[in-house]
C-alpha positions as CSV (number, residue, x, y, z in Angstrom):
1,X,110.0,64.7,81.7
2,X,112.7,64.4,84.4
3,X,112.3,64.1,88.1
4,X,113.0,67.7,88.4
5,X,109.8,68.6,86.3
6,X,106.8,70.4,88.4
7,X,103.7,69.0,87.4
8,X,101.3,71.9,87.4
9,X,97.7,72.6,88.5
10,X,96.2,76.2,88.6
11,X,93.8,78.0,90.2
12,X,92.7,81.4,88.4
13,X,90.3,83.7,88.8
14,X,90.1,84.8,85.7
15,X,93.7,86.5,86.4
16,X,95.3,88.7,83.7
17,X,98.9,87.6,85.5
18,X,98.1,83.8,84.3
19,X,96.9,84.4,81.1
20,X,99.7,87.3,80.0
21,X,102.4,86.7,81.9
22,X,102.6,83.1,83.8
23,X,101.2,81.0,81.5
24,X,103.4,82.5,78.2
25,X,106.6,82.1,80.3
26,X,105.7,78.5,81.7
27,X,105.6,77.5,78.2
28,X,109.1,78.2,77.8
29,X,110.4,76.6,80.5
30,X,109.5,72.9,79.6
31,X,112.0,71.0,81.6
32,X,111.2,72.7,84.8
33,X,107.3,72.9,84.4
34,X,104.6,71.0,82.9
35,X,100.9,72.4,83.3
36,X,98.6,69.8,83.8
37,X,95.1,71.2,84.2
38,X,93.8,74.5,85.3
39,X,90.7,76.2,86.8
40,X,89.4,79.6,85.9
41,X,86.4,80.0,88.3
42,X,85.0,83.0,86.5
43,X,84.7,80.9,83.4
44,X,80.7,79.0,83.5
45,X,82.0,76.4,80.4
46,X,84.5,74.3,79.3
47,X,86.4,76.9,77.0
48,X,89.5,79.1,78.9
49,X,90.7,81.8,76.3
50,X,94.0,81.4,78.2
51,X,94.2,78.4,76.4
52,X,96.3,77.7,73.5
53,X,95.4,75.1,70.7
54,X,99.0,73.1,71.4
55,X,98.3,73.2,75.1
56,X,98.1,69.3,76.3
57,X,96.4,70.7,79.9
58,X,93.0,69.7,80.7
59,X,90.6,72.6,81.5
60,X,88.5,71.1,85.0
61,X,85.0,72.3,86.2
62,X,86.8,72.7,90.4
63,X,89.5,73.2,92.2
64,X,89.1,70.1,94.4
65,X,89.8,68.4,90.7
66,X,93.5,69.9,91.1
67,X,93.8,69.5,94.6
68,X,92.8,65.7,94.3
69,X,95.4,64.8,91.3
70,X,97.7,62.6,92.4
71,X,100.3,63.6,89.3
72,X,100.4,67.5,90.3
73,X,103.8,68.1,92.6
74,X,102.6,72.3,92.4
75,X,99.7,74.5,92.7
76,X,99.5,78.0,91.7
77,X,97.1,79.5,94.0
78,X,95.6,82.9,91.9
79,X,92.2,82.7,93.3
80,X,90.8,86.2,94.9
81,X,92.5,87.3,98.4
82,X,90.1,86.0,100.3
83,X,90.5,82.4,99.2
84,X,94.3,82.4,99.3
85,X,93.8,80.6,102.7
86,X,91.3,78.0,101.8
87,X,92.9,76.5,98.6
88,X,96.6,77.2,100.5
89,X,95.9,74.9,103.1
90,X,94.0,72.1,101.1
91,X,97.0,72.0,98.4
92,X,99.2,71.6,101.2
93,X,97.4,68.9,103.3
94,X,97.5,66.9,100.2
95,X,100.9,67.3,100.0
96,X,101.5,70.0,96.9
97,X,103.5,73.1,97.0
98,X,101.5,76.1,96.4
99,X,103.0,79.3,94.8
100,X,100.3,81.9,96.2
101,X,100.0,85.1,94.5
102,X,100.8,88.0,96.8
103,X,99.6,88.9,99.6
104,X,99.6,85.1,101.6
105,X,96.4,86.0,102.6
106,X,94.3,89.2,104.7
107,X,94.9,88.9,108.4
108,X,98.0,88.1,110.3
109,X,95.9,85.3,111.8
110,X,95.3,83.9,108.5
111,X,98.9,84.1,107.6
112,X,100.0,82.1,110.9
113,X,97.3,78.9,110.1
114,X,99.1,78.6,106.8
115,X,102.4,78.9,108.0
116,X,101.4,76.0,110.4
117,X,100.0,74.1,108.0
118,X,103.1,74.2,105.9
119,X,105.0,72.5,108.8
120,X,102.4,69.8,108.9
121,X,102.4,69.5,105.7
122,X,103.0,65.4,104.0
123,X,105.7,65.1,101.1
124,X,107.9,68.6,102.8
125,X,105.2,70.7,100.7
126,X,106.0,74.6,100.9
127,X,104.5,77.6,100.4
128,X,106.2,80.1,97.6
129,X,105.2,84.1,97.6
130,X,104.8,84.9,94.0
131,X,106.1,88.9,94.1
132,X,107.9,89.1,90.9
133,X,109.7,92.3,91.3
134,X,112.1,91.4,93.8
135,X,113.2,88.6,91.2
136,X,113.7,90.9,88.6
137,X,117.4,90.6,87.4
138,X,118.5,94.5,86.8
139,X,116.6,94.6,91.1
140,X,118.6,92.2,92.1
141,X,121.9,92.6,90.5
142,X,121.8,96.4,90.1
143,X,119.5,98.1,92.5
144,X,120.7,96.4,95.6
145,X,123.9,96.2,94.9
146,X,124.1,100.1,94.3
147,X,121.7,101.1,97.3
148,X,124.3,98.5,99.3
149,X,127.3,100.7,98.8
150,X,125.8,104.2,99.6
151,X,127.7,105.4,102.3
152,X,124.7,107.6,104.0
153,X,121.1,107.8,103.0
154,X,119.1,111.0,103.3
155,X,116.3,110.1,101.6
156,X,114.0,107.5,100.1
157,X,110.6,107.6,97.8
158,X,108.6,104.7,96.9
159,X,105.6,106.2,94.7
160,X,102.6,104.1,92.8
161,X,99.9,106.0,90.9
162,X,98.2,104.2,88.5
163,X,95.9,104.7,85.7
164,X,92.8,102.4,85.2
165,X,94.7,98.9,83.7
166,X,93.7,95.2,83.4
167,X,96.2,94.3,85.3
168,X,94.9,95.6,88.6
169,X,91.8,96.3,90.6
170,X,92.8,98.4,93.2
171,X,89.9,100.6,93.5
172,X,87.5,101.1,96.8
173,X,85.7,97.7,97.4
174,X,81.5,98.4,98.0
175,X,80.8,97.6,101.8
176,X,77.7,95.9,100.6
177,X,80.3,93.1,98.6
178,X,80.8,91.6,102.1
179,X,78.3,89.1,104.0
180,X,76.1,89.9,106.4
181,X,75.8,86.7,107.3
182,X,78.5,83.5,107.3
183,X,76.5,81.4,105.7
184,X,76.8,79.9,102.7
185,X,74.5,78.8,100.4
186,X,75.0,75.4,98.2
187,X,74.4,75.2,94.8
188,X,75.8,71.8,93.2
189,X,74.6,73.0,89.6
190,X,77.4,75.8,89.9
191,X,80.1,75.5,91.6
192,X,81.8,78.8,91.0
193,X,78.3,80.4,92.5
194,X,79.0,78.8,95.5
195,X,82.5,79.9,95.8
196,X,82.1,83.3,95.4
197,X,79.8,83.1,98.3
198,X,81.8,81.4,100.3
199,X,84.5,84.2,99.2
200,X,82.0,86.9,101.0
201,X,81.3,85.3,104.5
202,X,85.7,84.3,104.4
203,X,86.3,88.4,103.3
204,X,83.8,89.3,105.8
205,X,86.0,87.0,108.5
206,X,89.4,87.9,107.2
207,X,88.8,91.9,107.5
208,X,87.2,91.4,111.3
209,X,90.8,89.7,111.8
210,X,92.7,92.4,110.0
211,X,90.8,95.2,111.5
212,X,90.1,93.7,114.9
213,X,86.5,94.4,115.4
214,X,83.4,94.7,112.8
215,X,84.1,98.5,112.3
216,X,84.5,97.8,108.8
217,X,84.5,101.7,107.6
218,X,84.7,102.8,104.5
219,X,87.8,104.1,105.0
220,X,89.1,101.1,107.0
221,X,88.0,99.2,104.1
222,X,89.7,101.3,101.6
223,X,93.3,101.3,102.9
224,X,93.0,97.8,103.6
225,X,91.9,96.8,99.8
226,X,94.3,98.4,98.1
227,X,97.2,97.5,101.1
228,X,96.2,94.4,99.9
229,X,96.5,94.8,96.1
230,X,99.1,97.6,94.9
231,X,100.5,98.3,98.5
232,X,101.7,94.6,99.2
233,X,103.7,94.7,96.0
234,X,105.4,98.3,96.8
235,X,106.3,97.2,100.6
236,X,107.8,93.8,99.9
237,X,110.2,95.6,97.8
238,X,110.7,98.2,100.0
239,X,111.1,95.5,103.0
240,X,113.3,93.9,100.2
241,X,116.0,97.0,100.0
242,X,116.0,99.1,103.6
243,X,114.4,96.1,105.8
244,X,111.3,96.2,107.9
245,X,110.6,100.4,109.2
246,X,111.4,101.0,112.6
247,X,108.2,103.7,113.0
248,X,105.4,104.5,110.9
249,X,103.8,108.3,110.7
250,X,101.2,110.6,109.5
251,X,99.0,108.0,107.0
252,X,97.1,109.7,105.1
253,X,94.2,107.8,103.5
254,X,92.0,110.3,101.0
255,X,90.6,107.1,98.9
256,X,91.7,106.3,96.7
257,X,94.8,108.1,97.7
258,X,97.2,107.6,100.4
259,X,100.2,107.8,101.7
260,X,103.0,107.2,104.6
261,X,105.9,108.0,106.1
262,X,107.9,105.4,107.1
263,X,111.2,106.4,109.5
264,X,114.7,104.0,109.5
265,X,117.0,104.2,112.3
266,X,119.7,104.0,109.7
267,X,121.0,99.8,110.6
268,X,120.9,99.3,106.7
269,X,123.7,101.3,106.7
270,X,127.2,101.5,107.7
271,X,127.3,104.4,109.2
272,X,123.7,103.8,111.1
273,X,122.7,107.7,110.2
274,X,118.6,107.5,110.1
275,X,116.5,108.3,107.1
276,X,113.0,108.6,106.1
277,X,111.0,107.3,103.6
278,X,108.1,108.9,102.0
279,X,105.3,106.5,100.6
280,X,103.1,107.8,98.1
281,X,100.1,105.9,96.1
282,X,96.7,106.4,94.5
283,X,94.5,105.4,91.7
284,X,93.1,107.7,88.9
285,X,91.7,108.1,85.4
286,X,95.0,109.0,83.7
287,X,96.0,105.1,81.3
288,X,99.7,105.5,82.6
289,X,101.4,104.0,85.6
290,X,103.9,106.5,87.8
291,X,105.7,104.1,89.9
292,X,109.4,103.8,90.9
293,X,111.7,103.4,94.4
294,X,114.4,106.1,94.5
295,X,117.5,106.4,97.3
296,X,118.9,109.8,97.7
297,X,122.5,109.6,98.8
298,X,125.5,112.0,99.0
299,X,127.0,111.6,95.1
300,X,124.4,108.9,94.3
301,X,121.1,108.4,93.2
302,X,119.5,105.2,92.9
303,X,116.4,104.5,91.4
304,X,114.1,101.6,90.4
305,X,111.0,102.5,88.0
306,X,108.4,99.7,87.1
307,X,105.1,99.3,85.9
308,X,102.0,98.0,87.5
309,X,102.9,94.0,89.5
310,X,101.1,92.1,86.7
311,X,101.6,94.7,83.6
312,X,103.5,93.1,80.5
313,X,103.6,96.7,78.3
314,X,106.7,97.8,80.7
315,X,110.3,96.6,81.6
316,X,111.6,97.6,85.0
317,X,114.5,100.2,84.8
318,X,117.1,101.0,87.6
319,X,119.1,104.5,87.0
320,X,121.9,105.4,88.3
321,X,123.2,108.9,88.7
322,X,126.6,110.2,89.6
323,X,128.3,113.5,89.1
324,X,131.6,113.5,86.8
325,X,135.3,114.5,87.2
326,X,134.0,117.8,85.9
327,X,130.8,118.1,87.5
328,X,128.8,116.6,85.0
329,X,126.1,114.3,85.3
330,X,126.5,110.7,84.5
331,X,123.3,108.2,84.2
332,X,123.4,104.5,83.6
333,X,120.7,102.4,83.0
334,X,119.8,98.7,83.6
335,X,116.6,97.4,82.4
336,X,115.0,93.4,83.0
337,X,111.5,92.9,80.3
338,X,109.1,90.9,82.3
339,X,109.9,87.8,80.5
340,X,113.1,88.0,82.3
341,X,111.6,89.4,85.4
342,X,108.8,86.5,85.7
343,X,111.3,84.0,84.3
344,X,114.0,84.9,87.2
345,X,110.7,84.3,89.4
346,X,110.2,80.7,88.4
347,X,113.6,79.7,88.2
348,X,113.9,80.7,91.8
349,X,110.6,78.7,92.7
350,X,112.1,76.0,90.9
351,X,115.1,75.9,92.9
352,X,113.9,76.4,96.4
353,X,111.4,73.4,95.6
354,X,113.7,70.9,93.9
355,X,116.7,72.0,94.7
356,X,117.1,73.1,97.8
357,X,117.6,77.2,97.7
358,X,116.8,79.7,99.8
359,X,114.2,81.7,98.8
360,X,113.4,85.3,99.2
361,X,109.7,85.3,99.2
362,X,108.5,82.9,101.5
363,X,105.6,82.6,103.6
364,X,107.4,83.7,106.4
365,X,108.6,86.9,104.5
366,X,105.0,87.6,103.7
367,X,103.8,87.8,107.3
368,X,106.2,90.9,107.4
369,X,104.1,92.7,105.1
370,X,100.8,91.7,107.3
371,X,102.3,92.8,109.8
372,X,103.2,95.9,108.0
373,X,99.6,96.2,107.3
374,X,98.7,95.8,111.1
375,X,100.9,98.7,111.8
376,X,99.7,101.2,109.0
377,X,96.1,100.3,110.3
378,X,96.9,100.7,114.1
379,X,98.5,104.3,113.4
380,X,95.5,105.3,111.1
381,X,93.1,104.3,113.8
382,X,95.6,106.2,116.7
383,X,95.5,109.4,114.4
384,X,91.6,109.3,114.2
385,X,90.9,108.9,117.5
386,X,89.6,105.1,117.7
387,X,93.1,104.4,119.8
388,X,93.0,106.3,123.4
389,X,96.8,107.6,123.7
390,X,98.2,109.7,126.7
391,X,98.6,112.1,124.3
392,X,94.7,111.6,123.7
C-alpha cells in the first residue's frame, strides 16, 4: 500500500448502503482504500454477513476499537442519525477523517459543534458528506451542464414516492422510541444495548434542538424523520442545481405525505426571471420508486430520474428533450449504474483527503440543508398557528 492508501474503519448499523453498495465498490478500488475492521452494532456475535471470505478486515465488538486504532487514516460514520454527532466528533479528536452518511447530523446546533470540531481537529482531519447523487457522472456532466445553459426557467419538479424497500426507512417514527428521560443505563455485557440507549436520550436532545421546544408532535415528528431520511437526499441535489430557495410556501405535511413549494428569484439564471419549484414526496405500499428532478424551459426539458439514495436495482438517467427542425421531438439520454455513481463518490473523497480538491459535499454544505430543514419547520409551524404573525 502507498501513502495515498485510506486505511479504513466503519461504523454500521446494520446499513444496506455498506453491505450492497460501499463495501462491493471499496473492494475495487484497492490502491485508494483498504478496510481495516468494521462494526455493525446491530450484529450481537462475531459473524457480519457483509463479510466476504477473502476479506482481510477484522470484525470488532465497539466502535471505540476503530476510533482507538492508530493504523486507520478514515472513518465511515453509518451509525443511526442520532449518533452521527457522537462518533463524528470522537473520529475527529483522534485525528481521523470521517465520511458521515447524510444528513451531518439533526439540529443546526449539532451541525455547528462538528464543524468546530473539525477545525480543532489534530492530523487536518475533515469531515466528508457521503450524498452520492450529486457524484453521479451523467448529474454532473449532463444534468448541470444542460440546466446551466437554459436561457429562462419556468418551471421546476423534484418528486420522491417510494415503495416499501430495504434501502430506506422513511416511515413515521413512534413518539414512544424517544426518552423520557436522558439517562442512560450501562450495560458492560452488551455494548450495542447501551448504545441504542444512548441513541434515545441523544434523538430525544437533537429533535428539542431541531424543533426548538419539547412539542415533539406527531406531525413535527413526522416531517422531521423523513426531512431527515429521503428529504435530505432530494434537497442537496436540488441545492446542488438551482442553489439554496429564496422563500418557502404552503408545506403540506399529510404523513407520510408531503410536500413544498419552494420560490427562486431567478439569480441561477442569466436573465434573473424567477421560478418556482414544486416539491413532492411520500411513502406507500406500491414496490416501485417514482423519483426524478425535472427543469422546464422554453425549447428544453431537463430531467434527472433516480432510484431510492441507497438502492442498487436502478441507474440514474438524465433526459433531455428538444423539438426538431420539423417540430419533432428529440430525446437523449445519459445514464451513470451506481457502481459508477458510488465509485465517482469515493474517488472525490479520495481526492479532497489526499489530494487536495475541493469538494462538493462538505460539512459546511450540509448545514445548508439543516438549515433548509429549520425553514420548512418554521413555515409549517407559521401555517398552523404555533408562530403569531401580523397577519395572525
Amino acid at each position: 500500500m502507498t501513502q495515498t492508501t485510506l486505511h479504513v474503519g466503519i461504523l454500521s448499523a446494520g446499513n444496506q448502503s455498506i453491505q450492497n453498495l460501499y463495501l462491493p465498490v471499496l473492494r475495487t478500488l484497492t490502491a485508494s482504500y483498504q478496510i481495516v475492521s468494521f462494526y455493525d452494532f446491530s450484529q450481537q456475535n462475531n459473524t457480519n454477513p457483509a463479510k466476504h471470505d477473502n476479506d482481510s478486515f477484522a470484525i470488532v465488538s465497539t466502535p471505540e476499537a476503530i476510533l482507538t486504532d492508530t493504523t486507520i487514516d478514515l472513518v465511515l460514520n453509518f451509525m443511526p442519525n442520532e449518533l452521527h454527532e457522537k462518533y463524528t466528533i470522537a473520529a475527529l479528536q483522534a485525528g481521523k477523517h470521517v465520511m458521515v452518511e447524510n444528513p451531518l447530523s439533526l439540529s443546526l446546533q449539532s451541525a455547528k459543534r462538528i464543524t468546530d470540531a473539525e477545525k480543532q481537529a489534530p492530523n487536518d482531519a475533515k469531515v466528508f458528506v457521503a450524498c452520492a447523487r450529486r457524484h453521479a457522472p451523467c448529474f454532473e456532466n449532463v444534468f448541470k451542464k444542460e440546466v446551466a445553459s437554459l436561457e429562462r426557467i419556468y418551471y421546476a419538479r423534484c418528486r420522491n414516492i417510494a415503495g416499501p424497500h430495504t434501502a430506506h426507512t422513511a416511515t413515521a417514527p413512534k413518539k414512544d422510541l424517544l426518552a423520557t428521560t436522558t439517562t442512560t443505563t450501562t450495560n458492560s455485557a452488551n455494548p450495542s444495548q447501551t448504545i441504542a440507549e444512548e441513541g434515545r436520550s441523544l434523538l430525544t436532545n437533537l429533535l428539542r434542538e431541531a424543533l426548538r421546544g419539547d412539542d415533539l408532535t406527531g406531525g413535527r415528528l413526522a416531517l422531521s424523520h423523513f426531512l431527515a431520511s429521503l428529504g435530505c437526499h432530494d434537497l442537496g441535489l436540488m441545492r446542488d442545481t438551482f442553489g439554496y430557495p429564496d422563500a418557502i410556501s404552503n408545506i403540506n405535511v399529510n404523513a407520510p405525505f408531503y410536500s413544498a413549494l419552494m420560490h427562486y428569484n431567478g439569480s441561477a439564471t442569466r436573465d434573473e426571471h424567477p421560478f418556482t419549484l414544486m416539491y413532492e414526496t411520500g411513502t406507500d405500499a406500491v414496490p416501485r420508486c417514482d423519483a426524478h428532478l425535472a427543469v422546464y424551459g422554453n425549447t428544453k426539458t431537463v430531467s434527472m430520474s433516480y432510484g431510492l439514495p441507497y438502492a442498487w436495482d436502478g441507474p440514474m438517467r438524465v433526459v433531455v428533450e428538444t423539438t426538431g427542425d420539423k417540430g419533432e421531438l428529440r430525446r437523449t439520454e445519459s445514464v451513470s449504474t451506481w457502481e459508477e455513481t458510488f465509485g465517482a463518490e469515493l474517488c472525490a473523497l479520495h481526492g479532497f483527503l489526499k489530494e487536495g480538491k475541493e469538494a462538493q459535499t462538505t460539512a459546511r454544505d450540509a448545514i445548508q440543508d439543516l438549515k433548509l430543514f429549520q425553514n420548512i419547520y418554521d413555515q409549517y409551524d407559521r401555517q398552523c398557528g404555533t408562530i403569531r404573525t401580523p397577519l395572525g
